[in-house]
PAMARLO-98091 format. One record per residue (C-alpha): residue in three letters; x, y, z. Coordinates in steps of 0.2 Angstrom, whole numbers, padded with zeros to 4 digits, always signed. Example, Ala and Ser with C-alpha at 12.3 -4.5 7.8 and 13.67 -1.06 7.14 Angstrom:
2
+------+-------+-------+-------+
: resn :     X :     Y :     Z :
+------+-------+-------+-------+
:  Ala : +0062 : -0022 : +0039 :
:  Ser : +0068 : -0005 : +0036 :
+------+-------+-------+-------+
This chain:
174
+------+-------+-------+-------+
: resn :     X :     Y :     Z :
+------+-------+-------+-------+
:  Unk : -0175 : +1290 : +0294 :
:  Unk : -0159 : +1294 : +0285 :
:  Unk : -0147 : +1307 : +0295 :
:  Unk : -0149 : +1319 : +0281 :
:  Unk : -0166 : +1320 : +0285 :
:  Unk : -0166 : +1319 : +0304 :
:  Unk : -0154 : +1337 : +0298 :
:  Unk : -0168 : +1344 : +0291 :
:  Unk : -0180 : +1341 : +0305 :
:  Unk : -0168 : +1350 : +0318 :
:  Unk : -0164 : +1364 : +0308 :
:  Unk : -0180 : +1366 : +0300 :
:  Unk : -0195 : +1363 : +0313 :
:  Unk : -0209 : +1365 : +0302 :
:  Unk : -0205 : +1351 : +0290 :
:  Unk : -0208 : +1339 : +0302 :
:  Unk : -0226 : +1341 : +0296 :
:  Unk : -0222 : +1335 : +0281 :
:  Unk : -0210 : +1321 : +0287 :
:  Unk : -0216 : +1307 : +0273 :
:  Unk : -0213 : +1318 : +0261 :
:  Unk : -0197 : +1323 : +0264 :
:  Unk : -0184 : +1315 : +0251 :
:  Unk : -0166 : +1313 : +0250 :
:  Unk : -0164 : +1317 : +0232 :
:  Unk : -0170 : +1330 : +0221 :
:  Unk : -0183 : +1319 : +0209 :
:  Unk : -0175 : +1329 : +0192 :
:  Unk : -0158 : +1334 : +0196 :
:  Unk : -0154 : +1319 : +0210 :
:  Unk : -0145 : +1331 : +0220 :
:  Unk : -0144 : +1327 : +0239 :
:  Unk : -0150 : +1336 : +0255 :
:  Unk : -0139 : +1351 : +0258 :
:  Unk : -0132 : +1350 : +0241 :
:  Unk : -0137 : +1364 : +0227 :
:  Unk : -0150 : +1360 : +0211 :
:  Unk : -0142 : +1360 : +0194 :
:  Unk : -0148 : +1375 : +0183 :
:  Unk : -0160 : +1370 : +0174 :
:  Unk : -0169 : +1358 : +0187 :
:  Unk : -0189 : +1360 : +0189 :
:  Unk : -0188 : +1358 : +0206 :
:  Unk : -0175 : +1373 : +0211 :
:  Unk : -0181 : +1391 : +0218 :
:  Unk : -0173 : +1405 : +0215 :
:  Unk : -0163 : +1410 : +0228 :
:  Unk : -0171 : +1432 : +0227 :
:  Unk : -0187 : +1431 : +0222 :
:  Unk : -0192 : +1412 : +0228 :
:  Unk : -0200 : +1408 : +0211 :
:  Unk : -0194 : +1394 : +0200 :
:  Unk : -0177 : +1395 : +0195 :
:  Unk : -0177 : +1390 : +0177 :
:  Unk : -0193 : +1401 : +0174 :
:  Unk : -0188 : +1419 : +0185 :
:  Unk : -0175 : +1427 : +0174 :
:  Unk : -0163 : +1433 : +0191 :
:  Unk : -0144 : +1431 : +0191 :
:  Unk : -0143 : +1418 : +0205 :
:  Unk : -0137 : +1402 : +0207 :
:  Unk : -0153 : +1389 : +0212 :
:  Unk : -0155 : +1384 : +0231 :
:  Unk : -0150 : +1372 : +0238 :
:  Unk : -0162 : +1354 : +0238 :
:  Unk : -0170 : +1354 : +0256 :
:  Unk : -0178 : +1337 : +0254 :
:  Unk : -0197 : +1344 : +0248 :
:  Unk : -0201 : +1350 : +0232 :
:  Unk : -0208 : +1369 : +0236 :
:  Unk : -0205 : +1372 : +0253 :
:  Unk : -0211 : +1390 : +0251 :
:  Unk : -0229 : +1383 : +0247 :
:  Unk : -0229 : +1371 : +0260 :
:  Unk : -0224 : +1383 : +0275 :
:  Unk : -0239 : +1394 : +0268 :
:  Unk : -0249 : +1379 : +0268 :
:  Unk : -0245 : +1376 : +0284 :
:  Unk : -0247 : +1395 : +0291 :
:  Unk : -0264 : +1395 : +0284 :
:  Unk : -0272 : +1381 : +0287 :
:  Unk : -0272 : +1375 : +0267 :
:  Unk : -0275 : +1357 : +0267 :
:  Unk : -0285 : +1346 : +0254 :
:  Unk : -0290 : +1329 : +0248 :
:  Unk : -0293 : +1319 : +0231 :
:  Unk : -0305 : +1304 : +0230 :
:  Unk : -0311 : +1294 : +0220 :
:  Unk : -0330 : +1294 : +0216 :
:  Unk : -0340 : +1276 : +0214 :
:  Unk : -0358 : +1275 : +0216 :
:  Unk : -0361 : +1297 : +0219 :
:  Unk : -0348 : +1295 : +0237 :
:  Unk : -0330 : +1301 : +0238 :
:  Unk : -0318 : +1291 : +0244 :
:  Unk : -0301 : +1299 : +0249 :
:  Unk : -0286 : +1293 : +0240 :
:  Unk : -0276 : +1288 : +0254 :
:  Unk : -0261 : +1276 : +0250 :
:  Unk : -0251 : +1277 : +0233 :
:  Unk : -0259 : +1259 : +0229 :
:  Unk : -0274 : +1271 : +0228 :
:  Unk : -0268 : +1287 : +0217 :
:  Unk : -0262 : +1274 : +0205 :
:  Unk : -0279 : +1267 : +0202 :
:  Unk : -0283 : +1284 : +0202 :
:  Unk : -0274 : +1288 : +0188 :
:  Unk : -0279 : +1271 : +0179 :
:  Unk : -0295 : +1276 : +0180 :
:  Unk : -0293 : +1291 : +0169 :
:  Unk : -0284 : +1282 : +0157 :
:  Unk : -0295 : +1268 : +0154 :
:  Unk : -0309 : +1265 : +0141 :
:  Unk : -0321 : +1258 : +0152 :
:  Unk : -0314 : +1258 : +0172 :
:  Unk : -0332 : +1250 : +0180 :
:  Unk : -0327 : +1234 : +0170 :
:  Unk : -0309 : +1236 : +0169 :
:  Unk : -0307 : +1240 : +0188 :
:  Unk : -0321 : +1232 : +0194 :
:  Unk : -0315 : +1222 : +0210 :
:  Unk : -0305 : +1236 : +0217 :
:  Unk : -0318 : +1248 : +0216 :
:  Unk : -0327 : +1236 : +0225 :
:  Unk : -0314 : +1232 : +0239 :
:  Unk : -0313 : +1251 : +0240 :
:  Unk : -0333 : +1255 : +0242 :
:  Unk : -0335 : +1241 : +0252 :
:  Unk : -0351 : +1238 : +0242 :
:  Unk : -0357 : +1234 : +0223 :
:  Unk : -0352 : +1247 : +0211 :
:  Unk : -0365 : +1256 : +0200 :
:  Unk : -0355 : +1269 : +0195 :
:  Unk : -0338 : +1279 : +0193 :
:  Unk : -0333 : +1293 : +0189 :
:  Unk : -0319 : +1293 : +0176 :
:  Unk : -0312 : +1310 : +0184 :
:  Unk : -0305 : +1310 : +0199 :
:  Unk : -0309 : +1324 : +0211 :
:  Unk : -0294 : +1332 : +0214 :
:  Unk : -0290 : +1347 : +0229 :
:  Unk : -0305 : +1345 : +0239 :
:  Unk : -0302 : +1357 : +0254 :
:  Unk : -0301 : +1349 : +0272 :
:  Unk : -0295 : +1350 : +0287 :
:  Unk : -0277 : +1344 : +0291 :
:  Unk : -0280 : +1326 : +0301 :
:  Unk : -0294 : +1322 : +0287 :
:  Unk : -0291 : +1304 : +0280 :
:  Unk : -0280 : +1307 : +0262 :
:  Unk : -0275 : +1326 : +0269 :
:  Unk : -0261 : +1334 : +0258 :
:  Unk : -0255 : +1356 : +0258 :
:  Unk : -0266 : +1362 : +0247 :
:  Unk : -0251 : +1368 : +0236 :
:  Unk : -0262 : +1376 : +0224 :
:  Unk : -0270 : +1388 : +0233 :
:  Unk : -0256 : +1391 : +0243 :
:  Unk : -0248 : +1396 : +0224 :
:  Unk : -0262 : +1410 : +0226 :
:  Unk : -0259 : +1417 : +0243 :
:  Unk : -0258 : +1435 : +0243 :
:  Unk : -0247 : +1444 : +0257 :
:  Unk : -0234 : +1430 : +0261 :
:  Unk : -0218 : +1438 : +0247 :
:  Unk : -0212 : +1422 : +0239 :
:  Unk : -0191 : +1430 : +0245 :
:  Unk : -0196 : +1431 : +0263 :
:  Unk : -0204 : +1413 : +0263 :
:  Unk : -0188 : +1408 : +0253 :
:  Unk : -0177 : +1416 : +0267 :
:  Unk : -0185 : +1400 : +0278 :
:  Unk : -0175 : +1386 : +0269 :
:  Unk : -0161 : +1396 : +0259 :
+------+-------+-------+-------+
């Protein structure tokens, strides 16, 4: 773990729940830990209100990159409990996406014309069983419990909370 990181931890507690997905750079604007967004970057809050910078119309500078895209709705996630899964759905069962080898099948399999035949042997390897059938949607936010196998924040319905102002949750990381 990077000392940019191992930063984060000690000043921000709560992340440490959401350790593996903490990243040194942002993923648009490639600013590091500690250092703040560019305008214009889809990952950078508003500094007053908490909503997205390039969307909110304030008169701030965007915050500062803390390693996790929307902190703000993981903090709510983690308040309230707000965890999901996806999966994949071969012969009527789920099975939980749990690796990134899996959520790149996943998103093969909505791509492709025909994913029994074209994906055939990993659907197999992943049912444990022959394949009959998949779906070519993949389920996606199934709500959990956090310690479920593939168990994410629920980001979306954390989007939705009510009570929680977007400023205060904001005040958390800025």
């Amino acid at each position: 773990m990077s000392d940019a990181i191992e930063a984060v931890l000690e000043r921000f507690p709560w992340m440490e729940a959401f350790k593996d997905r903490l990243q040194e750079k942002c993923h648009d604007c490639g600013k590091s830990i500690g250092e703040r967004h560019t305008p214009g970057c889809d990952a950078a809050r508003c500094r007053e209100c908490g909503c997205q910078h390039m969307c909110c119309g304030c008169d701030t500078e965007p915050d500062i990159w803390s390693g996790l895209m929307m902190p703000n709705l993981h903090w709510i996630c983690l308040q309230r409990d707000l965890w999901c899964y996806d999966a994949i759905v071969i012969n009527d069962k789920e099975h939980p996406i749990t690796t990134p080898e899996l959520y790149r099948l996943a998103l093969d399999i909505q791509l492709a014309g025909d994913p029994l035949e074209q994906f055939k042997e990993n659907l197999q390897e992943l049912a444990g069983e022959p394949v009959r059938s998949v779906k070519p949607r993949i389920r996606w936010h199934i709500p959990c419990k956090r310690d479920d196998p593939g168990a994410h924040a629920d980001l979306n319905r954390a989007s939705l909370a009510q009570g929680i102002p977007d400023a205060e949750v904001t005040a958390l990381w800025v």
